[in-house]
Structures are given as structure tokens and as C-alpha cells.
N, C-alpha and C positions, 0 to 999 in steps of 0.2 A: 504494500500500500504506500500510496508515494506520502510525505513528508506534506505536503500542501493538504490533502484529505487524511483529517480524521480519522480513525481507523471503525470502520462496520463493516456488518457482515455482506458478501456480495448477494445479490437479488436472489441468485437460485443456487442458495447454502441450504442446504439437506436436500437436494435430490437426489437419487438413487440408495434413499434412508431405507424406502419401506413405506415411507409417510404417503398421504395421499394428497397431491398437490390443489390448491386453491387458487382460482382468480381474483385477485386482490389489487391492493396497490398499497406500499408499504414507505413509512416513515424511517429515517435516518435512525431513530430510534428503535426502532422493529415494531411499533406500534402499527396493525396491519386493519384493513377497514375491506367486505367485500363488494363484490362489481355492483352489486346493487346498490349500497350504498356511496360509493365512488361518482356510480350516476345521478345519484340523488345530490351529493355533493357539488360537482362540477356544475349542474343545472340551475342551480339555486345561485351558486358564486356566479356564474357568467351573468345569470339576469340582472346580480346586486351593477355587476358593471354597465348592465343596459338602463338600468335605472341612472345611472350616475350622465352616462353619455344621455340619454333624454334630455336630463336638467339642463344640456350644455345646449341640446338643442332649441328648448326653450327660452336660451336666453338668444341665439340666433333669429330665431323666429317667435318673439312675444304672442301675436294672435292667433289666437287656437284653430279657428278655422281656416287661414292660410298653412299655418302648420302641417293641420293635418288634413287639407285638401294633397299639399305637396305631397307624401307620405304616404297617404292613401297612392296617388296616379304616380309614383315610382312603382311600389311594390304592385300595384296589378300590371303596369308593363313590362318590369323584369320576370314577374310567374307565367304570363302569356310567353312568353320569350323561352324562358327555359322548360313550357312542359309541351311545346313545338319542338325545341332542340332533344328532347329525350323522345321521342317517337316511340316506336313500337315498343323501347325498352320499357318506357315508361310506365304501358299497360301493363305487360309483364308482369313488373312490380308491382303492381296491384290487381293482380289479375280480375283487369276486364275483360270480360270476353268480346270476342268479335262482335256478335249483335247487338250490342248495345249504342244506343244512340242520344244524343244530349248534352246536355251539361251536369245531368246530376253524376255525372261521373267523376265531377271535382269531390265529389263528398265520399268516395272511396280515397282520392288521395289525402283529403283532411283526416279520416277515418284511421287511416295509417301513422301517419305522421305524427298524430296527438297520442296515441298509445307509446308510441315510439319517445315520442320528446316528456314520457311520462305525465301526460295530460289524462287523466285516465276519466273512463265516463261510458257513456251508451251512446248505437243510434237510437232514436227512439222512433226514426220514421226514414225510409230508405224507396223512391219509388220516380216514377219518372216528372211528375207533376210537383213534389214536395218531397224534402230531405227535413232532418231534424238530429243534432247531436247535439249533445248537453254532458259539460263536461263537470267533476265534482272536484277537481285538482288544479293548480295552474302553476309553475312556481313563477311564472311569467307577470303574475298580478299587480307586480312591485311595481313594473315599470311605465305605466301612464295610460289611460284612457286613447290616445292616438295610438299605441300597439295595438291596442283592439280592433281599432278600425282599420289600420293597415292591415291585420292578420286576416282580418274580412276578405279583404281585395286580394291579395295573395290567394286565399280558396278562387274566389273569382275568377283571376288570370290561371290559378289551374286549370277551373272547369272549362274554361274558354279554350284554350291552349288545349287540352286532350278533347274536347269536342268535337276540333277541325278536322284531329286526324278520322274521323268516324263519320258514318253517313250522317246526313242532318238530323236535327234533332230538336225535341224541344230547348228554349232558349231558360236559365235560371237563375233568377236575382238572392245573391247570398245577402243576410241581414243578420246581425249581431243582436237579439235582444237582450238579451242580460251579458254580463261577464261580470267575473273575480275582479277583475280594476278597476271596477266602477262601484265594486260594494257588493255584488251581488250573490247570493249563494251560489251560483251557477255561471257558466260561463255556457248561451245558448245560441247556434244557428241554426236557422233558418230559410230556406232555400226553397222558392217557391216559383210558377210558371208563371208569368204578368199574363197572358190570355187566357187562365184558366182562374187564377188568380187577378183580380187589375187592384194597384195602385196608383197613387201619384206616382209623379216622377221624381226626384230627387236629387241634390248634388254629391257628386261619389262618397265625401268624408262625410255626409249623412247615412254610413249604412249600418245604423245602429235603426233598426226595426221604423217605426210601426211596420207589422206584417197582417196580409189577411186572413189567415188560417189562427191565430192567437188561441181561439177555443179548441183547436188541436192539439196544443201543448201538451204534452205529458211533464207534471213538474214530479220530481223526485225525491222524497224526503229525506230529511238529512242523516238519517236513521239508517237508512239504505244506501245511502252512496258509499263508495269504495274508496282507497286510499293508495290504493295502487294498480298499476297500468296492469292487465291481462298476463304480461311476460314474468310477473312477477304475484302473480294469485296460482293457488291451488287448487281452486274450482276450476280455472281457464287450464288445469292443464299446463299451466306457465308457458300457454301460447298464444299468442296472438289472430285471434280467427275474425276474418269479416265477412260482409254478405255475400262474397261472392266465392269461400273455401278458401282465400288467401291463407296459409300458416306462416307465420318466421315465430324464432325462438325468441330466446332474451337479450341474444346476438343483436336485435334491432335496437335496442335502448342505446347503444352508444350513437345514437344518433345526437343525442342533445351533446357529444362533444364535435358534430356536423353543422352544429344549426344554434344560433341563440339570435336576441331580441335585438345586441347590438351589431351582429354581423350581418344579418337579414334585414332587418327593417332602418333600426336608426344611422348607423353610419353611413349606409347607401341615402339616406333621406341626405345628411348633412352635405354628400355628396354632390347631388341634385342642386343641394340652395347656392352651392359653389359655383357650380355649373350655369344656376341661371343668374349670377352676378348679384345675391339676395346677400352674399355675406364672404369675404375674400377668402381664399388657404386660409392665408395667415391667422386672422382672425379667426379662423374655427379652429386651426390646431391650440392657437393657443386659451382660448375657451374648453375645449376639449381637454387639454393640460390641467389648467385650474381649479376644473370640476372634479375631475379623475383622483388629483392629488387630495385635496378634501377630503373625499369622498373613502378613498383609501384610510385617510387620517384618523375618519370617523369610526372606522371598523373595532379601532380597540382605543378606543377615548377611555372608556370608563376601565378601571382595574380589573372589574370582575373577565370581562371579555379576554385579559391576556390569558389569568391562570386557566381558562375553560382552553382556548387556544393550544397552550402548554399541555394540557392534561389529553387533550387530545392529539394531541402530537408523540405523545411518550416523553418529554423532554426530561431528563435526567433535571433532580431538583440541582446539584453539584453548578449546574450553566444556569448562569444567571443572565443579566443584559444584555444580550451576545447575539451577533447578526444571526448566528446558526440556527436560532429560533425560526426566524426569517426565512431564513435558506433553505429550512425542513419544510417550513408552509407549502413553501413556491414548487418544491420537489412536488409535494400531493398533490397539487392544484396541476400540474404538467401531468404527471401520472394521469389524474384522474379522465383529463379532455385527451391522453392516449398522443401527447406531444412526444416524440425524442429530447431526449437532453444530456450531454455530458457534464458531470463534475469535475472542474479543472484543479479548485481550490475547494476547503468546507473546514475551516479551521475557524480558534476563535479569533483570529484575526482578520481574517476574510473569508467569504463565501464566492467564488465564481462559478457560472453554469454558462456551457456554451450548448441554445438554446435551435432547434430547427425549427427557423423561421415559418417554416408552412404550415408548421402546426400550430401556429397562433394565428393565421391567415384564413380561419374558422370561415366558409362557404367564399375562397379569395379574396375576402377584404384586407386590403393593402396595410387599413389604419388600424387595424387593431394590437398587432404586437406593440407598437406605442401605449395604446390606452394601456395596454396589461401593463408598461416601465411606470408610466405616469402612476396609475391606480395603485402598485405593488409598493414606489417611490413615497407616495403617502402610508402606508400600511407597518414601513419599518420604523417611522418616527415614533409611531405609540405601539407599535408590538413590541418594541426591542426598546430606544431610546433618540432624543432628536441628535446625539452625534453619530450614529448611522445614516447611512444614506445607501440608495439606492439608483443604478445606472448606467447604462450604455456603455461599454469601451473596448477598441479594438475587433469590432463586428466581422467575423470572415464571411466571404460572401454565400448569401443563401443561409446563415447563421444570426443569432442574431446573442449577443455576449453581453451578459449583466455581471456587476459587481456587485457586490455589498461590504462595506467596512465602513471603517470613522471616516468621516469627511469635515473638513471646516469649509464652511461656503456662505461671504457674508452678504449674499443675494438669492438666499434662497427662500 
């Protein structure tokens, strides 16, 4: 073990024990956590990060309904876009069958996706006129009422986008009446035929309901809703099955290290405001920076948060102040979303990881291995101490190389 790293045990110490091995993801301490939980983990920590990028959004874009007109008309043109470019695979994937024709065929890809990103819940109505899924889970709910509406349009530009490749079909307006981010026990769509159905008409970032079928609802008591996604119930079989015999295992759940709120919706949003001259780079990285770093700050303000931190970490009581604390988070958090990473250093004087870029580049957004420096940069001042610091150096290419130790910096 080299001199810069600590001495621990290598990753796959006791193989060929006898023992029977587990999918896990394990602490510099040996404190080990399983895939289930790993996914619960990672899903929850990315969205705290979508929540924090939202804020920054809103400070880019103050009114709500420019906001989230913007947000909404990104995300239904990049899902129309990408479930054209997925073609036949796509079906596959959810096996549609040939004869089907429509748009409610977006609700087999939402159907997936949400068990997948551990959104767990029922259809409670599947059919060519009217769809309905109502979900009892989000860890998503943290991040803002315009998620909601964007995540709407994304079903949308699915249904749209898998429609085309199919004979014609009837046409189906997705509608959000309830969700978790708004308060709501539920998080509910709606998906209904305007000819068979008619409403007004509406502006896109209104697709938050009214609906015409309402007295259709099935609502679910709280008594009976679940707590976990199919892949992970013992009634299901610990499979995921939809209406159409679709199965995948538990194997799907790392999907939420494929997908979260700021890779999908809000960074490509801030994109967009760049794009249409709403608000410069500069200014949104550096908005993006200030919010992130906060926000990290905020994670372990209070005392109680570090020792919970530490206790779930394994940290030997012996390390006290010490980046390593730090340096073990960052480790589980990369584990968990299934990142590569090497340890360069992990001492108590510094911590280096040289980190593969693409695996913070969650659904290829460019900007997010930043947010993780920025967000992780706030997180060391009160996990550890403010003469820690955290930050970029020496990056090889397609890599992306954090430090942590003492820093004096009297601009920070």
C-alpha cells in the first residue's frame, strides 16, 4: 500500500473465503451499505443537488411562469428527440408490441422509468383513450413544483416520439394533477384523448390538470400505498412487470445513477436561458457556484448531522477533523451512482481521487461534474472544518482530479 493511502482493506478481500459474496458499496472504513440501499442513497443525494441547482435557476429566471414555460418546451423537445433516436430499441425496452397505436404508449415508458428511478406506485388505468398512474414515492419532491411540470412534458415528448414510429393513432394530453412537490399525497397523471375527452386548451407549463375524467380517479389510501419500487417487494417477485409482460430484475434500479432532476431537466433548462440570451455562461456558472457551495454548506450546519455522517460512515472515533471524513463520503457517493474512481492520496493530510469524468456527466451533461466540486467544496467546511477545502487540480484529460486538505484562501 503506497505511503500517500492509508492502509484498508482492498475491495475484494475474502474472496475465495467460502463466504458468499454481496453487492454492496463499501466505506474506507469497511462500513458496507446494500444495492438497495446504495440506490436509495444516490437518489435522494442527486435530487438534494437538483434542488440546490433549481434555486440557482430561480434566481436566473424570477417569474414562475416564464420559468417554467422555458423548462417545460426544453424537456418535451429533447424526449420527442431522443425516443425518435431510440427507435425500435426503444419499444423493445418496453415491450410494445407491434399493434399498438397512439400515444398512450408514453405511459408504458413513464410506467418503467418511475419503478426504475424508485418512484414506486400503480397504473391504475392503462387503455387507449385514458392512462392513469399515481405514484406513493418521489425522492424527487424536494426539488420544485416546475420539475413537475417539466417531468409532465418529458412523458409527453415520449408519447409523441414513440407514437410516430407506429401507425397512427389516437393523439394524448399528459396532465399532472397532484404531485409530492406540491404537497400532495400523491404524485398523479393523467392522460387523456381531447376528442373523446375535450378540454380547453392550454399553455404547455399549465399541465398541471384540470382533467375530464376526474370522477375516474382511483385515489389510494395511505394505508395501502407501498414504499418500494416492485424490484424490490416480495409480492412482485422482486420484478418489475407491466401491462404489457415487460420483466427486468433489480438490475433496472440503477437507473437513478442514469437519470436525476439536475441532469435531465434543470441544467439543460439553464442551458436553454443561455442559449436564448435570458442570462450569460458566466453568470449562471457563477450562480450555479454560489448556490451549490451553500447548499453543500448546509448539509452538516448543525453538529448533530456530522456525528450521524461519521456513524454512518464507520469512521474510527481515533480521526477526528480530518479531510478523510470527507474523502470517505465522496468515495460512497461515486460508488453509489457506479462512477470509477482512483485513490491517489487518502491520508490525514490529504485526500486525492482521480475521478472519471463521464461518470458524473449523468444522461451527458457537461455541467454537472462542477456542480458535484462546487456542492462537495461547501460540504467539507462543516463536515470536516473551514480550513479544509475542496478542489480541482491537475485534471488529466477525460478525468476529472479533486483534492482535499488545508487551504488558506482569503477570497473564498
Amino acid at each position: 500500500m503506497s505511503k500517500k493511502i492509508d492502509e484498508r482493506l482492498p475491495q475484494n478481500s475474502g474472496k475465495g473465503s467460502g463466504l458468499k459474496e454481496y453487492y454492496a458499496i463499501k466505506s474506507p472504513w469497511e462500513k458496507m451499505y446494500c444495492y438497495r440501499d446504495a440506490m436509495h442513497y444516490s437518489n435522494r443525494f442527486e435530487q438534494v443537488i437538483g434542488a440546490a441547482c433549481m434555486q440557482a435557476y430561480r434566481i436566473m429566471i424570477p417569474d414562475y411562469r416564464e420559468r417554467a414555460q422555458l423548462m417545460c418546451e426544453d424537456a418535451l423537445a429533447r424526449l420527442v428527440a431522443t425516443n425518435r433516436m431510440y427507435g425500435e430499441n426503444g419499444d423493445d425496452m418496453n415491450n410494445m408490441h407491434p399493434f399498438m397505436c397512439g400515444q398512450f404508449v408514453g405511459a408504458l415508458i413513464g410506467d418503467q422509468g418511475d419503478d426504475a428511478l424508485l418512484m414506486c406506485g400503480r397504473c391504475q388505468d392503462f387503455g387507449t383513450y385514458r392512462a392513469e398512474k399515481e405514484l406513493d414515492v418521489c425522492d424527487w419532491d424536494i426539488v420544485g413544483s416546475e420539475l413537475c411540470r417539466a417531468t409532465t412534458m418529458s412523458l409527453q415528448g415520449s408519447a409523441i416520439g414513440s407514437a410516430e414510429r407506429r401507425r397512427p393513432g389516437p393523439s394524448m394530453e399528459y396532465c399532472m394533477v397532484e404531485a409530492k412537490g406540491c404537497g400532495d399525497r400523491h404524485c398523479r397523471i393523467v392522460a387523456e384523448n381531447r376528442d373523446k375527452y375535450p378540454m380547453p386548451e392550454h399553455e404547455l407549463w399549465e399541465s398541471f390538470g384540470p382533467v375530464a375524467t376526474a370522477d375516474q380517479i382511483k385515489y389510494t389510501e395511505e394505508e395501502d400505498c407501498v414504499k418500494e419500487s416492485m424490484v424490490f417487494r416480495e409480492e412482485c417477485n422482486y420484478t418489475f412487470t407491466n401491462g404489457t409482460h415487460l420483466e427486468q430484475d433489480s438490475s433496472s434500479a440503477n437507473m437513478v445513477t442514469l437519470s436525476t432532476s439536475a441532469s435531465l431537466y434543470v441544467l439543460p433548462a439553464i442551458n436553454e436561458a443561455v442559449r436564448r440570451g435570458i442570462v450569460t455562461r458566466e453568470m449562471a456558472d457563477h450562480i450555479l457556484h454560489c448556490v451549490c457551495e451553500a447548499a453543500g454548506k448546509a448539509m452538516f450546519g448543525e453538529r448533530y448531522a456530522i456525528k450521524a455522517a461519521r456513524d454512518w460512515l464507520g469512521v474510527p472515533p481515533e480521526i477526528g477533523e480530518d479531510g478523510r471524513v470527507m474523502g470517505g463520503l465522496v468515495e460512497m457517493q461515486l460508488q453509489s451512482i457506479l462512477c470509477n474512481y482512483e485513490v491517489e492520496a487518502f491520508n490525514e493530510k490529504e485526500c486525492i481521487y482521480v475521478i472519471d469524468r463521464s461518470g458524473l456527466e449523468i444522461t451527458g451533461c457537461k455541467e454537472l461534474p462542477q456542480v458535484h466540486v462546487d456542492f462537495w467544496y461547501g460540504m467539507v467546511k462543516t463536515l470536516v472544518n473551514a480550513q479544509w477545502s475542496l478542489w480541482e487540480e491537475d485534471s488529466p484529460a477525460g478525468k476529472l482530479r479533486i483534492r482535499i486538505a488545508k487551504k488558506i484562501d482569503k477570497f473564498c
